[in-house]
N, C-alpha and C positions, 0 to 999 in steps of 0.2 A: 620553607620558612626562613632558613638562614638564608638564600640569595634575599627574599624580600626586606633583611633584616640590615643586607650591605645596600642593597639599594637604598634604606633608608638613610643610613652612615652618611651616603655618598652624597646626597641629598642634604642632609644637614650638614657636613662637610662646604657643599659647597656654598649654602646658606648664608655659613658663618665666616668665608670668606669673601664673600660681596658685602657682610655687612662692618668687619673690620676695616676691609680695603678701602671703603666707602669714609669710614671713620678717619683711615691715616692720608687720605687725599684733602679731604677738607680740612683736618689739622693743618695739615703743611700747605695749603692754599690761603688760610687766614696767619699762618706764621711769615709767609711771605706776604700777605696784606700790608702784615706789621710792619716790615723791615721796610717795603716802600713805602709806608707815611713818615718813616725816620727819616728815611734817605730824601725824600722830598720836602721838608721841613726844615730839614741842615739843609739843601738848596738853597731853599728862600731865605734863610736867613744867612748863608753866606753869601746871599746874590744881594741882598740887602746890606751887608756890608761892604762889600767890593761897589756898589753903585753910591751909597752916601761918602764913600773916600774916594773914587776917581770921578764922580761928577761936580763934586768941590773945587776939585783938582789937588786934594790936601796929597795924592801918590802923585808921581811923574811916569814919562815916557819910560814904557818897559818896567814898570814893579810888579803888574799882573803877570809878566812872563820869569821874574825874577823871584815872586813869589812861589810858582807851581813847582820852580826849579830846589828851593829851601824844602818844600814840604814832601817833594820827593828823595830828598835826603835825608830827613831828619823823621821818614816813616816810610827807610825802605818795600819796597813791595806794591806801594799805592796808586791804584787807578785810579782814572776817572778825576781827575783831578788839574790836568792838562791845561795852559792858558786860552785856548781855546773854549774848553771844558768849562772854565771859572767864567770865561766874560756870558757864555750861555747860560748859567746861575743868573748872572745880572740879568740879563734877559728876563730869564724865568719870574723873578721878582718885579720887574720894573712892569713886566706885563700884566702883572695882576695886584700890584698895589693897588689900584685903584677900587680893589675889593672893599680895601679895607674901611673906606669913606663908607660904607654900605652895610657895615659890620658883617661883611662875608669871610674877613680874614682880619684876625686881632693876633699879638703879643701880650707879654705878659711884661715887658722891661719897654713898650714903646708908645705909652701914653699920654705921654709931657712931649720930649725932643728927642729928636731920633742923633743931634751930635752928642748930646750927654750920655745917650745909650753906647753909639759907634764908637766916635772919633773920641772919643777923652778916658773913657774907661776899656774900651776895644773887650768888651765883652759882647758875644752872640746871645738874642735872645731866645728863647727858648720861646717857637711858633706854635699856636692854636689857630686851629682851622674854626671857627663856629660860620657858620651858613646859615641864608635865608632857605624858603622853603622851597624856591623854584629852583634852587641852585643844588647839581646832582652831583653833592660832595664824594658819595661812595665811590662815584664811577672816577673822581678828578684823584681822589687816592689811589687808586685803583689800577692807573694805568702808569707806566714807568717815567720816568725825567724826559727819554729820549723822543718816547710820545708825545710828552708836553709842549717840548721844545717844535719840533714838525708841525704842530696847531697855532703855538703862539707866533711862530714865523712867518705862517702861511696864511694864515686865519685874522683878520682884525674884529671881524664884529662878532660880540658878545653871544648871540644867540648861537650864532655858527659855532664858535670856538664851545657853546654848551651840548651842541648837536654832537659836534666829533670827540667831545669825551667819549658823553654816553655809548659813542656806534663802536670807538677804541674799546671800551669797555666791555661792551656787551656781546661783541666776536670776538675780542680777543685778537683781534690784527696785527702783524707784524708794522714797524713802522717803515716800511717802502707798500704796504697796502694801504697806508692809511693816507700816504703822502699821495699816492695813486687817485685814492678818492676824493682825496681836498681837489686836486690837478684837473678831475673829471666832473667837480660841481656835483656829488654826490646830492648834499646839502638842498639845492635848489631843480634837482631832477625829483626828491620825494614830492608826491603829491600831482605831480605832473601826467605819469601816465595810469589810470586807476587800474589798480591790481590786486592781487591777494598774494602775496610772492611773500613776504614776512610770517604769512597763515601757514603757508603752506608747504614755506622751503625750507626743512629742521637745522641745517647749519646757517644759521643767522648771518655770516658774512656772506654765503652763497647768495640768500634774501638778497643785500646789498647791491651784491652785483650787478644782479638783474634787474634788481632797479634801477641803475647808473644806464645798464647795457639801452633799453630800448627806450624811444622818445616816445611825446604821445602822438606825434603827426609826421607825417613823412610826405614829402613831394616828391611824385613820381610823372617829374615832368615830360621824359620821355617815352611816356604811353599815346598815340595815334589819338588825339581827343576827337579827329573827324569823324573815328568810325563806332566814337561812342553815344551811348541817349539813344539809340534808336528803339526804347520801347519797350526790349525784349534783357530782363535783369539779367535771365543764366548767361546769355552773349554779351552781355556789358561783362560780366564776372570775369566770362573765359576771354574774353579781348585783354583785358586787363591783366591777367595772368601769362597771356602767349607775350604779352609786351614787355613782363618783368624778365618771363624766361629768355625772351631775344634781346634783353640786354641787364643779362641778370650782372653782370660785372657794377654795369652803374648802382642796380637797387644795392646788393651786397653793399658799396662805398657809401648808400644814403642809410641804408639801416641799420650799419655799425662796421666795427671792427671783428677781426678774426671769426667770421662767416665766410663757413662751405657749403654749397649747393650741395644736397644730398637729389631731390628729384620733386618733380609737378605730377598732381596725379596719382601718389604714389600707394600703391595697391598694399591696399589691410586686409586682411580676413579672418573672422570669429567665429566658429560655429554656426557656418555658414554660408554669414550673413558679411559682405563685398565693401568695404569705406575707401573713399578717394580721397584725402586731404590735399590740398591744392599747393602748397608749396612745403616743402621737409627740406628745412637747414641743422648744420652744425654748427654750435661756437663751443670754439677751441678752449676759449678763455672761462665759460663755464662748465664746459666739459659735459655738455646736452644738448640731444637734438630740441632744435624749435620749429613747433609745426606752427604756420603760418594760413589763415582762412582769409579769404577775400570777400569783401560782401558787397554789393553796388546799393548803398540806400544808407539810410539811417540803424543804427545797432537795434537789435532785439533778444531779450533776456532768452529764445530758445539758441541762440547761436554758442551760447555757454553749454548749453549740455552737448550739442555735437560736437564741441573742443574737446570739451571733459571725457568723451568717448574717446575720441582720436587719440586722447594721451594716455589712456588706460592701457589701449591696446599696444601702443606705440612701448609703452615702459615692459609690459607683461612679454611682447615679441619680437620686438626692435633694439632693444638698447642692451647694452651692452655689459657685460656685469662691473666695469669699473669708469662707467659712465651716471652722471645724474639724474636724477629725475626729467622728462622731458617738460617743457617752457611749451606752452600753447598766445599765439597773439592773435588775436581778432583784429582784420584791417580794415575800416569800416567806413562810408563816405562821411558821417559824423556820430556823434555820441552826447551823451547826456554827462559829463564825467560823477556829476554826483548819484546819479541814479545808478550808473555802473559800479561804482563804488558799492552805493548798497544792496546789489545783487549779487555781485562778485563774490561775496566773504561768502557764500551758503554751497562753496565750491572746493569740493578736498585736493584740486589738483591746481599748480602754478599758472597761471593768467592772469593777461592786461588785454585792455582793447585802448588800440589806437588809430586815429585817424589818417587819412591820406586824401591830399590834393595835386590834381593835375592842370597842367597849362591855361586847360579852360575857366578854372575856378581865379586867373586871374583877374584882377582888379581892369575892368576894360578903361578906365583914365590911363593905369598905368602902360597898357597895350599902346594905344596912341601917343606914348613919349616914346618908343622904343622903334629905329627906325625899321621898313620893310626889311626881310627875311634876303632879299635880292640885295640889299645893301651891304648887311652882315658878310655874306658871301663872297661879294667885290671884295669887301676888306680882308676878309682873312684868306 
């Protein structure tokens, strides 16, 4: 009876330390909310100041670097504050005044004239953020100045610059990942290759990734097109595969970056029961193998549950314990994207299908601009 009695202790014990802990993290998650809407607010409105006095021209050459120099004397200890530092405030400001026309961004001292506010009384006004309803304020507080700044630099159009809040926001990205993914057209690869990788991949920036990592189509121009069509799917499949493995160097450089060949073919077994998956890569960069199916024809919704096999097992007796979940892609001579889309999501495991075209699928006008093969040759 007394063990049962500590067992229960221990139990309550630890109950009431998941639900404190739980308590003093979201405290101090919304205490830190706080302190960056502050700190983002004195931004804007010191960027608002510093840009209606140097773009007047009412300061001269050198008062922003002579300024940062006065306020680090006169409040030893202060970061962040740097001339550098200050003309990125103006940034900050000059990039999203234009909210304000929109009433996405009002003050409360800057209703009449912004030099009766600034330049004559040199008071700061005190910033309110009020937003429209499409605009995802929680996430633009949310993320720190230096994030801001990385978007506003990088980023001109509105929809984008609303896109990389919410993704800063919602992984929580460091800013060289976030700068990574502006770099990599994150933005304009969503929606491209259809997938369930947001469904399915629990660290939300992992999702990201792997959405950036793979296209929807791939040219695998150096596959033997003569000795393909002849009729027979499984030998179109395995031509097609003996052609990536004898120059898997190339596919590797057409399907991404930081991909290792793990093997073709490569031998599963289940209570049993024998799976050959046709190509099993590594990327580095998301830290999971990616099995890879080849399919000669048009996609078909049974090709998902043999992926979804292949990665079950792959995860359960393949991968490695501080490795991720394994990525399955379908490579397929075409696809439906919206139909994939709406089969996809009915699937607990990471998958995209993507297509691939080879030399034969070119345009034959374009073929007869391009001279003989014999020519190429001479020249080079």
């Amino acid at each position: 009876m007394g063990e049962n009695n500590g067992l229960n202790q221990l139990s309550e014990l630890n109950n009431a330390v998941h639900i404190i802990k739980n308590a003093i993290l979201n405290s101090q998650e919304r205490a830190l909310g706080l302190v960056n809407q502050e700190q983002l607010a004195l931004y804007y409105g010191i960027g608002r100041f510093i840009s209606a006095n140097t773009r007047n021209k009412n300061w001269g050459k050198g008062f922003i670097e002579a300024l940062s120099e006065q306020l680090r004397k006169e409040l030893p200890g202060l970061r962040g504050f740097s001339a550098p530092s200050l003309r990125k405030m103006r940034t900050f400001y000059e990039e999203w005044k234009s909210l304000s026309d929109i009433s996405f961004v009002e003050t409360n001292k800057l209703a009449t004239n912004i030099s009766n506010s600034f330049v004559e009384t040199n008071e700061l006004p005190i910033v309110h953020f009020k937003v429209g309803s499409d605009f995802p304020i929680s996430a633009f507080m949310g993320i720190g100045f230096t994030h801001h700044y990385a978007i506003v630099s990088k980023v001109k159009d509105m929809e984008q610059r609303k896109f990389y809040i919410q993704f800063a926001f919602e992984t929580k990205a460091k800013v060289d990942e976030l700068e990574r993914m502006i770099n990599d057209d994150l933005y304009n690869h969503q929606g491209q290759l259809p997938n369930n990788f947001k469904k399915n991949i629990p660290d939300k920036l992992q999702a990201y990734r792997a959405i950036s990592m793979f296209k929807d189509e791939y040219l695998l121009d150096f596959i033997n097109v003569e000795e393909l069509f002849v009729r027979d799917k499984d030998r179109d499949e395995r031509l097609i595969e003996q052609g990536i493995i004898q120059n898997v160097k190339e596919f590797i450089m057409t399907f991404g970056k930081d991909f290792t060949f793990v093997g073709n073919q490569y031998h599963l077994e289940k209570y049993g029961v024998e799976e050959f998956p046709d190509l099993l890569f590594f990327n580095r960069e998301l830290a999971a193998l990616v099995c890879v199916e080849l399919k000669d024809g048009p996609f078909k919704p049974g090709y998902l549950g043999q992926l979804a096999a292949y990665l079950r097992i792959l995860d359960d007796d393949v991968r490695k314990p501080n490795e991720n979940p394994s990525i399955g892609i379908i490579l397929c001579k075409s696809a439906n994207k919206k139909f994939v889309e709406y089969v996809i999501q009915d699937y607990d495991k990471p998958m995209g299908v993507a297509t691939y075209k080879t030399s034969a699928d070119m345009d034959e006008r374009l073929k007869k601009l391009l001279p003989p093969v014999e020519e190429l040759e001479k020249l080079l």
